[in-house]
N, CA and C atoms as an extended XYZ file, in Angstrom:
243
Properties=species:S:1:pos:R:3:atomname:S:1:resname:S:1:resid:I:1 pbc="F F F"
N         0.857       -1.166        0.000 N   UNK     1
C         0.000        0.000        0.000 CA  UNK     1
C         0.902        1.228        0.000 C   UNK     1
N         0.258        2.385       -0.890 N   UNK     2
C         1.745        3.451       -0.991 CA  UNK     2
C         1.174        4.248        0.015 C   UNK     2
N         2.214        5.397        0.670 N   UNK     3
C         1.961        6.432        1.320 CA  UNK     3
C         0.930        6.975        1.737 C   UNK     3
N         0.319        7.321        0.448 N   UNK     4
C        -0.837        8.855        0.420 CA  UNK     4
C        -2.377        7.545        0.631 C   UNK     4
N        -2.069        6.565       -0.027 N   UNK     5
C        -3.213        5.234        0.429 CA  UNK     5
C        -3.302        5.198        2.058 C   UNK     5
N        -2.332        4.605        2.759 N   UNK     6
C        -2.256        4.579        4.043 CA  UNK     6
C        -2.233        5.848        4.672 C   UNK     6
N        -1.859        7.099        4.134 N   UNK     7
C        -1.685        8.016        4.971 CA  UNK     7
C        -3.766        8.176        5.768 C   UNK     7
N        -4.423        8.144        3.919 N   UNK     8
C        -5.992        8.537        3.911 CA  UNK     8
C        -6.284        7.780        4.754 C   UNK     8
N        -6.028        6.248        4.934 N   UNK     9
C        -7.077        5.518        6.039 CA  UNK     9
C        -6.875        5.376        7.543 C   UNK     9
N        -5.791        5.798        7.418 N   UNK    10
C        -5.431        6.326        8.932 CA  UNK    10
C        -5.686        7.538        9.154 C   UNK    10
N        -6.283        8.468        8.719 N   UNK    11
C        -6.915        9.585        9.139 CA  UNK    11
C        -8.025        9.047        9.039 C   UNK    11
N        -8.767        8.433        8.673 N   UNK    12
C       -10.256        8.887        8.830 CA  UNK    12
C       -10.965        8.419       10.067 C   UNK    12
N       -12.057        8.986       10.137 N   UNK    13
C       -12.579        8.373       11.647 CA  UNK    13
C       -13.686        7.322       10.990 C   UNK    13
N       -13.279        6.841       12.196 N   UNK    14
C       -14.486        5.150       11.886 CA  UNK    14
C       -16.133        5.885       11.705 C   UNK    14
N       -16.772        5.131       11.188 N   UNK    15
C       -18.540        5.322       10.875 CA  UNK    15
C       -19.017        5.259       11.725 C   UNK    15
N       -20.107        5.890       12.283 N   UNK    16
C       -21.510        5.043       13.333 CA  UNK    16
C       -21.497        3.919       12.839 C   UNK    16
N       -21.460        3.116       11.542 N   UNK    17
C       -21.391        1.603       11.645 CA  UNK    17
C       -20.591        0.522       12.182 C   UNK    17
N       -19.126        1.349       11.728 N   UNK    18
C       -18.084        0.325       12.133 CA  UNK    18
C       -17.758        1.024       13.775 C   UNK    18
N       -17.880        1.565       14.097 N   UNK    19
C       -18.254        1.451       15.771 CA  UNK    19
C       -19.499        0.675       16.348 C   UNK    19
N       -20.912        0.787       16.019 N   UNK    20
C       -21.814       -0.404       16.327 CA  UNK    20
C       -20.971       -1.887       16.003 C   UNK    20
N       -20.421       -1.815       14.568 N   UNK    21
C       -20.009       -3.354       14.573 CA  UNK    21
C       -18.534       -3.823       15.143 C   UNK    21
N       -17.893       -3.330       15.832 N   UNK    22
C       -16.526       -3.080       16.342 CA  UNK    22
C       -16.703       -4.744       17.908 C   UNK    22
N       -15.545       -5.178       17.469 N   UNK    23
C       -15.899       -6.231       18.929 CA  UNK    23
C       -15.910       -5.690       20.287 C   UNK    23
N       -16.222       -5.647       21.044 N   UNK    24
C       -16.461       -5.047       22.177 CA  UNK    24
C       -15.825       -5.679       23.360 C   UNK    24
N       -14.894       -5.018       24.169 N   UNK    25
C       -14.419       -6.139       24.968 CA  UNK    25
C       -15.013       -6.055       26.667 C   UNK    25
N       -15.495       -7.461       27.143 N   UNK    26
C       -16.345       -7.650       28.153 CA  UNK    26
C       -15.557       -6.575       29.733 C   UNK    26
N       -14.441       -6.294       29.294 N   UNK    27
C       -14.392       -5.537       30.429 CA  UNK    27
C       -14.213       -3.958       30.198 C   UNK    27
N       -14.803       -3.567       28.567 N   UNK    28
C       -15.310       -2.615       28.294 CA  UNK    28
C       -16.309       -2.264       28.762 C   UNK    28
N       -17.483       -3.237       28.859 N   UNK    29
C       -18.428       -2.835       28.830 CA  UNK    29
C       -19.674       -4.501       29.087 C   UNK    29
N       -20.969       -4.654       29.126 N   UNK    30
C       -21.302       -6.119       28.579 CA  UNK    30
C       -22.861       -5.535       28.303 C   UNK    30
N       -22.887       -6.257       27.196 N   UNK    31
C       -24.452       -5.805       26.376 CA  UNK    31
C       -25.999       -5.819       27.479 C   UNK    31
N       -26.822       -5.479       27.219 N   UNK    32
C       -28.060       -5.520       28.573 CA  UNK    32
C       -27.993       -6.914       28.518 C   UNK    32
N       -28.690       -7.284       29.837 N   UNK    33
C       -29.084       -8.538       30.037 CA  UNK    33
C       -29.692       -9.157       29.189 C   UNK    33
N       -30.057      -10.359       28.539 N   UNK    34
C       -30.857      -11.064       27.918 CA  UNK    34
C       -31.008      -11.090       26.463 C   UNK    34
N       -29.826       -9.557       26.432 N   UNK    35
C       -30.542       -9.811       24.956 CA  UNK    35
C       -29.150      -10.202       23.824 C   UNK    35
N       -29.814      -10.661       22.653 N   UNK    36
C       -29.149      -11.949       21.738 CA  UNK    36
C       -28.001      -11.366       21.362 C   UNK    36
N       -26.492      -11.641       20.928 N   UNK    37
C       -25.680      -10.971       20.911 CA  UNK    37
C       -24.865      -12.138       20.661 C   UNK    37
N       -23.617      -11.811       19.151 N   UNK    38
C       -22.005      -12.162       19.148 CA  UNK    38
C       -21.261      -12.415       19.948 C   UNK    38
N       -20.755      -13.596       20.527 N   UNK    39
C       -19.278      -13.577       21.500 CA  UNK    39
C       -18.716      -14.242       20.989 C   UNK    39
N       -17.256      -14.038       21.420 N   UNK    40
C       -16.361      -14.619       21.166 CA  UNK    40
C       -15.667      -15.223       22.034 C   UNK    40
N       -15.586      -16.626       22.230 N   UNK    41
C       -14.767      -17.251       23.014 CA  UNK    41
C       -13.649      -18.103       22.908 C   UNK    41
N       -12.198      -17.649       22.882 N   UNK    42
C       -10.810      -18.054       22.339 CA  UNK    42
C       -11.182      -17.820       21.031 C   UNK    42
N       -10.762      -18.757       19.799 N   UNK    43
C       -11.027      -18.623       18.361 CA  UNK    43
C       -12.548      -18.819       17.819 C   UNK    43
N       -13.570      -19.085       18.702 N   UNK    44
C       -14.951      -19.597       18.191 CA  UNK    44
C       -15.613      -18.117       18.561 C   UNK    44
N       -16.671      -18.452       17.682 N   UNK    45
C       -17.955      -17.176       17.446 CA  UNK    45
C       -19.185      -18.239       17.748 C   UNK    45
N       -19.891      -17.604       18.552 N   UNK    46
C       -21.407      -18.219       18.901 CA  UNK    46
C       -22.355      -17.212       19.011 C   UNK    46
N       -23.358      -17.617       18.201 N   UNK    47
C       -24.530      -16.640       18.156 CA  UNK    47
C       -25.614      -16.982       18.809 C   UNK    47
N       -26.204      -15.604       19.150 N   UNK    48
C       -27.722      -15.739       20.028 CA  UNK    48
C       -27.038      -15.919       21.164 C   UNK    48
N       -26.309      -15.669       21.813 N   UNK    49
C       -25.527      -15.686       23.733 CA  UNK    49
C       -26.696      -14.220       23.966 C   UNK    49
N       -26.685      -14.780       25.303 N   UNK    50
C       -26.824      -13.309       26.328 CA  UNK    50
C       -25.929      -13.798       27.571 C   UNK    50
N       -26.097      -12.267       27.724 N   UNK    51
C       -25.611      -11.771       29.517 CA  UNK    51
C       -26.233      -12.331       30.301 C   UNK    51
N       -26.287      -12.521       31.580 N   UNK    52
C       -27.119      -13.051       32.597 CA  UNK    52
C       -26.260      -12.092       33.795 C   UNK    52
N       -27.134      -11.705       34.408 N   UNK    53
C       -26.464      -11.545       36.122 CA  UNK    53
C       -25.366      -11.918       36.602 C   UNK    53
N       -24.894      -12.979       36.602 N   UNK    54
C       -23.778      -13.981       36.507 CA  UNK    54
C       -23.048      -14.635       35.426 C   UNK    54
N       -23.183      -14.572       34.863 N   UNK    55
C       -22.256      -15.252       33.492 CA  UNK    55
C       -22.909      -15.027       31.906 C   UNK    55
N       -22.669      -15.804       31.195 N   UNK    56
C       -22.938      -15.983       30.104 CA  UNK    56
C       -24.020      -17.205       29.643 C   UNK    56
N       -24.962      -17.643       28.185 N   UNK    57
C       -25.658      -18.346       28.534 CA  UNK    57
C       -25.258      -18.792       26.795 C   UNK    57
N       -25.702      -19.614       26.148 N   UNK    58
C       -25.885      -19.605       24.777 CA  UNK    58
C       -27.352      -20.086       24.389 C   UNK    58
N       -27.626      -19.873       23.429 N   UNK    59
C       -28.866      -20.090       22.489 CA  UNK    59
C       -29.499      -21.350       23.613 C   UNK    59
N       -28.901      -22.444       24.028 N   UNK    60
C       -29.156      -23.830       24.534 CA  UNK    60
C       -29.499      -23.285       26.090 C   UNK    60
N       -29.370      -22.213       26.381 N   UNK    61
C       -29.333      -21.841       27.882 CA  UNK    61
C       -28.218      -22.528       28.231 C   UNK    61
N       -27.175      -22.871       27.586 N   UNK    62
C       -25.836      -23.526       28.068 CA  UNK    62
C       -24.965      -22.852       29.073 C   UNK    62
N       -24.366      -22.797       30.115 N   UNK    63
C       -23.106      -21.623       30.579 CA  UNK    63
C       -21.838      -21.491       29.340 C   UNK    63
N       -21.206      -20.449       28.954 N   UNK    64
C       -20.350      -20.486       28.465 CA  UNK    64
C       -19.242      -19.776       29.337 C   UNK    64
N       -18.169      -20.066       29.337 N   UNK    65
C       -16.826      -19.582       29.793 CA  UNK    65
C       -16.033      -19.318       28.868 C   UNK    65
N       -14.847      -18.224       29.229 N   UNK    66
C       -14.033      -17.370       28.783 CA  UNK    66
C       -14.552      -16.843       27.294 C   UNK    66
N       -15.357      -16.246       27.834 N   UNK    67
C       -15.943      -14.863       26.550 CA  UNK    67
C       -15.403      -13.871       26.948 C   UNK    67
N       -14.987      -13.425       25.923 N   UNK    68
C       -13.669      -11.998       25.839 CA  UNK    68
C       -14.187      -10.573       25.144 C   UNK    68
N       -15.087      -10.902       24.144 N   UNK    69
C       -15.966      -10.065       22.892 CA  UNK    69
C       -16.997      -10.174       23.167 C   UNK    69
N       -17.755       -9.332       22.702 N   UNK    70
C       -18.761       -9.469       22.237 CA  UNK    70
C       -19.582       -8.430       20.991 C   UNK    70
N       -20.637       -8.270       19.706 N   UNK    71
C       -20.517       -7.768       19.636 CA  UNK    71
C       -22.322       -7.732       18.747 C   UNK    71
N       -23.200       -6.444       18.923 N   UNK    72
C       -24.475       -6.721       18.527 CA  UNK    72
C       -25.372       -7.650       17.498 C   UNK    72
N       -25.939       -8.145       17.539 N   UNK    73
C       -26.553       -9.099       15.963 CA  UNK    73
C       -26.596       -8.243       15.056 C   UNK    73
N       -26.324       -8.366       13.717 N   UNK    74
C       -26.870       -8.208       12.724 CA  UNK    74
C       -28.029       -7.750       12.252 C   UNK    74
N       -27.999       -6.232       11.260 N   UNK    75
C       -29.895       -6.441       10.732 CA  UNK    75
C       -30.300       -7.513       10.390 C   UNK    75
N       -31.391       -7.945       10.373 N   UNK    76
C       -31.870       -9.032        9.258 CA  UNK    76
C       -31.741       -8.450        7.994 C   UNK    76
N       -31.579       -9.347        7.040 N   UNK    77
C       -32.218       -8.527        5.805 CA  UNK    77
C       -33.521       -7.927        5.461 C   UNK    77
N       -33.315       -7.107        4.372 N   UNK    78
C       -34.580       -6.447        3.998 CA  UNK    78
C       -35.965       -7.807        3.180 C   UNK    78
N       -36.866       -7.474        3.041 N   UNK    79
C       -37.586       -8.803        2.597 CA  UNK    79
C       -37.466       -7.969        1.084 C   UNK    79
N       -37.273       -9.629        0.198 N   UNK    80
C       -37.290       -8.881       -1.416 CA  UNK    80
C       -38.914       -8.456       -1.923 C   UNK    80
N       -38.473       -7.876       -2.531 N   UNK    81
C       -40.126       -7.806       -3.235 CA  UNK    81
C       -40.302       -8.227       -4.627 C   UNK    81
């Protein structure tokens, strides 16, 4: 990548998007309770986790351990017409 390439993308500031979609780290911050959400635990991604009071849960109501990320769902798509 030349100069004036890298110089531009290192100035710019990130979007309202790529901050919503940015991984989030659990001792940043941890999403509200209950609701469906990205984590990341070591190299795996699991979807539909929530927060709980105490720990973490997955889709299965499973406990999960060492979640590090996390980061909001996805829009759905638009419906075609």
């Amino acid at each position: 990548m030349g100069y004036l390439k890298r110089r531009i993308i290192e100035d710019m500031e990130p979007t309202e998007y790529e901050l919503a979609r940015r991984w989030i780290p659990v001792s940043e911050r941890l999403p509200e309770p209950w609701v469906s959400v990205l984590v990341s635990v070591y190299e795996y991604v699991f979807v539909g986790c929530v927060a709980t009071d105490g720990g973490w849960r997955d889709c299965r109501h499973e406990t999960l351990q060492g979640v590090t990320h996390w980061q909001p769902l996805p829009s759905p798509p638009d419906e075609a017409t």
